[in-house]
N, C-alpha and C positions, 0 to 999 in steps of 0.2 A: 919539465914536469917532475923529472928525478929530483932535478935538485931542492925544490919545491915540498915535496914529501920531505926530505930529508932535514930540511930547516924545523918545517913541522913537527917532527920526531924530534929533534934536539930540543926543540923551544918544551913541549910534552916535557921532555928528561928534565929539563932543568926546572920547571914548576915543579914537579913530582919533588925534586930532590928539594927546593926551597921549600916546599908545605912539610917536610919532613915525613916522607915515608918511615911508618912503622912497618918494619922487617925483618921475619925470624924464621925460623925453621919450625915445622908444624909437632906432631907429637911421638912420629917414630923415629925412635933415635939412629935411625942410616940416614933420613932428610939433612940435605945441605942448602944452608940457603944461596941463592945468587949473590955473589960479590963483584965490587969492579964495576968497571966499565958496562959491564956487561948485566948489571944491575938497573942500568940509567936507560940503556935499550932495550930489555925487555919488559919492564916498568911503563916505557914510554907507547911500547908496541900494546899492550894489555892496555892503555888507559885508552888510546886511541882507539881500539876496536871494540870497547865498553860505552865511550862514550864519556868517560869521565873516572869519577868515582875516588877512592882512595887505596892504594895498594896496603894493605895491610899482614901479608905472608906471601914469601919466594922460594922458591925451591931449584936447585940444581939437580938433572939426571931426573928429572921425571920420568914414569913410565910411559906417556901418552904424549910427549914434546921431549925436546932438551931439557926446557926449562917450564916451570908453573907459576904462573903468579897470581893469587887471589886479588881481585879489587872487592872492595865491600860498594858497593852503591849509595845512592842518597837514599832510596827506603830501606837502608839496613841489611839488604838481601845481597848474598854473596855467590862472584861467580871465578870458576876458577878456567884463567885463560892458558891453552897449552900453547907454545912457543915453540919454534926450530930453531936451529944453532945461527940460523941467519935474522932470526928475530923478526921474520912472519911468522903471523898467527897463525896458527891449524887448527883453533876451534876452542869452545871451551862447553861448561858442562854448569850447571848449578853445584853451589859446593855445600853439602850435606852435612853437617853437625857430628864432630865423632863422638860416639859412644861409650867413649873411654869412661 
């Protein structure tokens, strides 16, 4: 069953990465985005517990996970998925438009 999940999460990563994830750091300048390896995992972790969708902004050191990664959805609507260092999810939030 482990290993089962785990094919699944790679096969995830590696679609993600051939569709070409756009990924960047959001608008305040302490945001870093995920790099590495660890880009491909938790990418893969957020598409899977979305559903789908396109990863479009990643963040390292989130307040609310390790890691953040917005998917945008097929209707347009974006959610942002919090991540742990182990790249289960811990939940995500609607991602709200900044004000900037």
């Amino acid at each position: 069953m482990k290993r089962a999940a785990a094919i699944v999460v790679l096969v995830l990563a590696a679609a993600a990465i051939s569709a070409g994830i756009a990924v960047g750091a959001g608008g305040r300048d302490d945001e870093k985005p995920i790099e590495g390896p660890a880009l491909a995992s938790a990418s893969a972790a957020a598409l899977a517990h979305t559903g789908g969708g396109r990863v479009t902004e990643t963040e390292a050191g989130d307040e609310e996970g390790f890691y953040e990664v917005e998917v945008t959805l097929a209707d347009g609507s974006q959610v942002d998925v919090h991540v742990d260092r182990s790249f289960g999810v811990l939940g995500d939030e609607p991602d709200e438009p900044d004000d900037d």
